[in-house]
N, C-alpha and C positions, 0 to 999 in steps of 0.2 A: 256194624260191618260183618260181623260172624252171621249175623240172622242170611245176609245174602249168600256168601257162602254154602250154609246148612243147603239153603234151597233148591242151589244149583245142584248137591248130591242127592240128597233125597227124595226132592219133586223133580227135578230133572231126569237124575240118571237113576234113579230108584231104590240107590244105596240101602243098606237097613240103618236103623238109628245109631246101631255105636261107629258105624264105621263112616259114614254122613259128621258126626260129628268129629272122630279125629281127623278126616281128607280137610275138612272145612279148618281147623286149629292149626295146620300143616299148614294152608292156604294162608292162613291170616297172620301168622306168626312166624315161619319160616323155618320150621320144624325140620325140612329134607331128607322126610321120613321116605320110604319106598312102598314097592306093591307089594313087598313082603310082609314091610310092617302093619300094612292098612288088613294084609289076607288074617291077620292072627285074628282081629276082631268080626271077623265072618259070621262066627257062632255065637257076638253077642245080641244080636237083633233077638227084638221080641222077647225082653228079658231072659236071654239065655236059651231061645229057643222052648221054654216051657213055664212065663210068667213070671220071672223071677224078677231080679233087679233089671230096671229101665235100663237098656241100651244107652239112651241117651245122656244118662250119669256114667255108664261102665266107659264107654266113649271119651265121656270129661275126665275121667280118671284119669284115664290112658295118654291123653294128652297133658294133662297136666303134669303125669310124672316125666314126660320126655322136659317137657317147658321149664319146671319147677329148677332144677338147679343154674336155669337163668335168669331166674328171676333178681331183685336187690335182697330180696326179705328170706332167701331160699337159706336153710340150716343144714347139715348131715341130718340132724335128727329130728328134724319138723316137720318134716312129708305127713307124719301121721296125723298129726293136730289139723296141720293144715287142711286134710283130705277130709277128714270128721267136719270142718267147718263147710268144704264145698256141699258135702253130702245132708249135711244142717240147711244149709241154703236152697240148695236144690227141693229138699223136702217142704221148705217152705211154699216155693213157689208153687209146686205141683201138686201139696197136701198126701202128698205118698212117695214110695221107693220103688215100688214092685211094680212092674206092666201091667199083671192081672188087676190092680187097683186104680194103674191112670188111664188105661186104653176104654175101658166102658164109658168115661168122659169124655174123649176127647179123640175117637178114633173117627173116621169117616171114610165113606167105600174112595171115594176120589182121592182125598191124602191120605190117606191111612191117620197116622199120628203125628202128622206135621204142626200142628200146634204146642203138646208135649216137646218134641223135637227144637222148635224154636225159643220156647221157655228156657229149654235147658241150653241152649247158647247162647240164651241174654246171663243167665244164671254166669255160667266158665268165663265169659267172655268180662263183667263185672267184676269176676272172682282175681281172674289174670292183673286186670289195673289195678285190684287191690298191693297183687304181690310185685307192683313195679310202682308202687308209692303214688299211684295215681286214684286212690278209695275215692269218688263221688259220695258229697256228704249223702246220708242214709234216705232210702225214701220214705214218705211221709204217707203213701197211697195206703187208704185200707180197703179198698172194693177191692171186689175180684173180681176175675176174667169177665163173667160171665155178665155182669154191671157195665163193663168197659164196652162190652159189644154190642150190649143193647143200645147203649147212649151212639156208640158210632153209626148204627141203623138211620139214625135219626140225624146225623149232620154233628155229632162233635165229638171232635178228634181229641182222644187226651194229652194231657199236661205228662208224658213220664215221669213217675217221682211220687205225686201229687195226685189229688183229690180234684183236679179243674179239668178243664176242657175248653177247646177254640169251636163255640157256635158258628157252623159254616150257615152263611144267611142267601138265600138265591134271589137271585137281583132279574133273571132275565136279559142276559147279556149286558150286563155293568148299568142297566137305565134303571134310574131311582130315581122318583118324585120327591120335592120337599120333604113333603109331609112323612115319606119311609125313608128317608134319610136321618133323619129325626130322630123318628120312633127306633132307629140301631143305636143312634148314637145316647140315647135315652137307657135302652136295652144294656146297654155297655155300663153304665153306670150306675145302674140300678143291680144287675146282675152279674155282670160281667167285673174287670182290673179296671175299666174304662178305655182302655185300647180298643180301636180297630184298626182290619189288614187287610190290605184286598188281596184276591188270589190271585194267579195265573190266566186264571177261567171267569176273570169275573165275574166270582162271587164277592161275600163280604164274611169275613171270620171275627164275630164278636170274644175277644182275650180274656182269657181264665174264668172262667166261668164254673164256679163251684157242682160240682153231682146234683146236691140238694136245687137246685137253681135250672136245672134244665128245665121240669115241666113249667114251672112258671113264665121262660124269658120264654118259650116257644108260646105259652097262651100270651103274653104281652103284644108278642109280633105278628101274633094270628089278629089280631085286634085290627091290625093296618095291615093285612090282606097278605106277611112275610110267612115265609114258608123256610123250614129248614131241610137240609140233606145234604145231597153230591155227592153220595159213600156209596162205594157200593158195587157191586158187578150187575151194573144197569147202566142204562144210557144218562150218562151225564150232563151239567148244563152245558146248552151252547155258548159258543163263541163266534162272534162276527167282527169283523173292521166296521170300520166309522164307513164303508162305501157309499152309503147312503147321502153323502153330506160331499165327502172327498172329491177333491177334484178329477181322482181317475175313474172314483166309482161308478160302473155300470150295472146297476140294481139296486135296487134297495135295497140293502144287508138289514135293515132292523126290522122292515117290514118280514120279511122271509124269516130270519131266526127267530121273530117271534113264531112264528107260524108253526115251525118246524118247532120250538120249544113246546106248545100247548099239544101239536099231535105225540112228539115220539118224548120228549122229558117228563110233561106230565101223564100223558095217554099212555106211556108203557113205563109205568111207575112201579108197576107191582110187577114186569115181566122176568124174572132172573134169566141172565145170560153166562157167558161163561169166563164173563170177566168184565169190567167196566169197556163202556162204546164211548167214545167222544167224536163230537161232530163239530166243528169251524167253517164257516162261511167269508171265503174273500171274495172284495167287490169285483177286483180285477187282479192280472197275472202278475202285478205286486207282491203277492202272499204277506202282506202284512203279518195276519195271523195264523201261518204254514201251515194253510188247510191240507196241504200233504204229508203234516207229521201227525196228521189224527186220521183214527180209525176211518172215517168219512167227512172227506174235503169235498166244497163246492166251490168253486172261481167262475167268475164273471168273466163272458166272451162277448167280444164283439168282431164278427169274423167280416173282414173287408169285400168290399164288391168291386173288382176293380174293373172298370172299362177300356180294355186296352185299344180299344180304337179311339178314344178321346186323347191318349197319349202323345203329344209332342217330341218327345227324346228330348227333353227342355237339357243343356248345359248342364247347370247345378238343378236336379228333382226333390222337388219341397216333401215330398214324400220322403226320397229313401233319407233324407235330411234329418225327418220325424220319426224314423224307426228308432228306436231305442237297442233293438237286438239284434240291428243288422239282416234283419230278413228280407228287405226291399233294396234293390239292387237294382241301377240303372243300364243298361246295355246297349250293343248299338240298335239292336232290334226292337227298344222302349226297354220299359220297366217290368221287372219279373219281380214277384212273392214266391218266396220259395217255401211252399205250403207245409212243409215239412219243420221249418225252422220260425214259422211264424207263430206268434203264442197268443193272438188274436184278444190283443189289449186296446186296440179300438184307435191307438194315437196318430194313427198313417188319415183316418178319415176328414175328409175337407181341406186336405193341405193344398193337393192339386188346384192350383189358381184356372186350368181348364176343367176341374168338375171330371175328370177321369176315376176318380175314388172318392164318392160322395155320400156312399150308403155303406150300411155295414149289419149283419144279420145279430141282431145281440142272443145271449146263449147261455147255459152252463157249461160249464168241464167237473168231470165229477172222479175224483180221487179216491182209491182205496185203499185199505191196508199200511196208511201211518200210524208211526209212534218214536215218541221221545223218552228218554229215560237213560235205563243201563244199556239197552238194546234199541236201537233207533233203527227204524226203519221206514224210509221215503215210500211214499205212496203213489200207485201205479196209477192212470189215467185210462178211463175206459175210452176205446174208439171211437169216438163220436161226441159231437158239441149238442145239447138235451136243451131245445126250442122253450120249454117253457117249465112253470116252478111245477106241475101237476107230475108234470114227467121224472122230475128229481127227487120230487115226493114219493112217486113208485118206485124207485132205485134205492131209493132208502130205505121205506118197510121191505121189498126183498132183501137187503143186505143185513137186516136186524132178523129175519127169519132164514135166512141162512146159516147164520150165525148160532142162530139158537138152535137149528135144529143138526147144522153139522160142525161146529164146534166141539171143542172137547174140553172140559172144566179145569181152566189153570190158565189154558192160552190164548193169545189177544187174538185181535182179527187178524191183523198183519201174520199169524201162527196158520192161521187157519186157512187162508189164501195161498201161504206157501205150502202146504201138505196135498192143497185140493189141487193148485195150480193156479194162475192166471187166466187161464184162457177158458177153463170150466167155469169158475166162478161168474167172469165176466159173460157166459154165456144164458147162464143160470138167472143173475140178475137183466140178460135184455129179454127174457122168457115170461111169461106167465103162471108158469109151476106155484112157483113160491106162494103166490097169493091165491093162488086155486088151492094153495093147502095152508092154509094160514090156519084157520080153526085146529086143525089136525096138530103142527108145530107150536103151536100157544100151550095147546091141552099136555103137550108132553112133560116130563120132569126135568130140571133142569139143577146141576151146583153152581154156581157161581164161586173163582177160584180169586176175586181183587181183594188182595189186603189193606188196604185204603180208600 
């Protein structure tokens, strides 16, 4: 809980570290401190302004002495003992005290020392449920940082605490053959607690999975053609609906997300962006799987053809009967779509018993700028329904070379859409530019800001 906090001060609003961390312990704890009290620690960023003791401890301090006498465990005279053990602790995690000694590891042009920064609010924030009788038994983890990262490169997320890790397994949007269903459930037992999870995203996350044990469960899986990852400030796997099969679906969703998985999941594997891209595929205006709360949605259109001279003025119209969202609307003058309110799902087609609406042009609708999470944001629809998969395939390497090239390292696309605008973005992606400069945007440097 403190780690989001910190974030929002320091990568947000660009706080320095001690005072990032007390606005964040005021946040999380109910401190009711003021802009008085956050101004005193102004001068402690950057250890004191000349490499002294880390902000990020002087910070914890600071908060800790305001908290500490409400704590259960809080003495008159134990503030000191107490603060010697945060400062034990702290120096554990970080293997120093001073800025001049954590910043050369851990600084970076983009965050500066937001890793530092975050350590030390796992650190206070630990330390606080210790002083309210809530100690989590000790952990057991003996890697460092710099072990956890590597492994998470690669698809597994760690255990807190502990020495294990959840093997994220990529399935290809949830489709597994026997034979690699298998070979996971094999993998899990041979390596892994013998648990598996599916994700969100279907994928497959083989449970606890010791450090020692990564390279090998990933040679076993390479064996049956399984691939690890999904971490990362890259384009993630996809996700499609069953449309393929569904009775509203119009496209083939597994033909297409495979497709799109082989060019942009695996074909831009090595491309850093500037934060994780997710892409979902619905067959129709169902949204199954809210291809408007990911970075880039596709939905399935089938845009009616209606023949208003075959039109009857029938009584009861088996059309506006079949609309589902009320967009077909019977008058005296025949039947009107009101092309505005029609979400072109295909259901109005064949109803007419005269064959007045018998055809229907099928299509994409192509969404941008979703996300789910602490911050959610619905995804806008570009003007125009995209005749074929070629064309949505161009939409989407310019919107992943957009991104890469005018993104800024921390914020999602939905970030990036709102600073450039709507109507640029969307202009940029119906353009050519982007892919006349593709070489150019590739070759550039890029940080990537996803922590997961």
């Amino acid at each position: 809980m403190l780690r989001d906090y910190v974030k929002k001060y320091y990568l947000e609003q660009r706080r320095n570290c001690a005072e990032s961390l007390l606005r964040a312990a005021n946040e999380a704890y109910g401190l009711n401190l003021t802009e008085a009290d956050f101004a005193l620690l102004s001068g402690f960023g950057g250890g004191m302004g000349c490499g002294s003791v880390c902000g990020a401890l002087t910070g914890s301090l600071a908060a800790l002495g305001v908290l500490y006498p409400k704590t259960k465990l809080a003495q008159p005279d134990g503030i000191k003992t107490d603060n010697a053990r945060l400062v034990a602790e702290f120096t554990k995690a970080l293997s120093a005290v001073n800025c001049d000694d954590i910043k050369p590891q851990r600084f970076t042009e983009a965050f500066r020392c937001l890793d530092a920064v975050l350590l030390g609010a796992d650190v206070l924030e630990a330390h606080i449920a210790r002083l309210n009788g809530q100690e989590q038994a000790p952990s057991t983890c003996t890697l460092t940082p710099a072990q956890i990262k590597e492994v998470k490169a690669l698809g597994f997320l760690h255990c807190k605490g502990t020495n294990n890790f959840n093997c994220r397994v990529i399935t290809g949007n949830g489709k597994l053959s026997n034979a690699r269903m298998r070979r996971i459930t094999e993998a899990a037992e041979k390596f892994g607690n013998g648990e598996v999870a599916m994700t969100t995203r279907l994928t497959v996350e083989i449970q606890g999975v010791p450090y020692e044990n990564v390279a090998p469960i990933r040679a076993y899986l390479a064996e049956e053609g399984l691939a690890t990852g999904g971490t990362g400030s890259k384009v993630r796997p996809v996700v499609s609906c069953k449309g393929t099969t569904c009775q509203y679906g119009l496209y083939d969703t597994f033909a297409f997300s495979e497709k799109i998985h082989k060019m942009f999941y695996e074909g831009w594997h090595g491309v850093e962006l500037p934060h994780k891209f997710k892409i979902a595929l619905g067959g129709c205006p169902n949204n199954c799987v809210k291809p408007d709360l990911n970075d880039f949605g596709i939905i399935g259109q089938r845009v009616p053809a209606f023949e208003s001279e075959k039109c009857r003025t029938c009584k009861t119209c088996a059309v506006e009967k079949n609309c589902p969202i009320g967009a077909a609307k019977l008058t005296d003058a025949g039947l009107v779509i009101d092309p505005n309110a029609c979400n072109h799902c295909g259901r109005c087609i064949g109803k007419c018993p005269f064959k007045a609406l018998e055809t229907g042009a099928y299509g994409y609708r192509i969404c941008i700028g979703g996300r789910w999470g602490k911050k959610v944001a619905q995804g806008q629809a570009l003007h125009k329904v995209f005749p074929s998969e070629q064309e949505v395939l161009d939409v989407l390497e310019k919107a992943l070379l957009l991104f890469r090239d005018q993104g800024i390292p921390g914020e999602r696309f939905a970030d990036t859409i709102a600073r450039l605008g709507f109507e640029n973005v969307e202009a940029q992606l119906l353009s050519d530019d982007l892919l006349q400069r593709k070489e150019e945007i590739l070759g550039k440097h890029t940080v990537g800001g996803a922590t997961c």
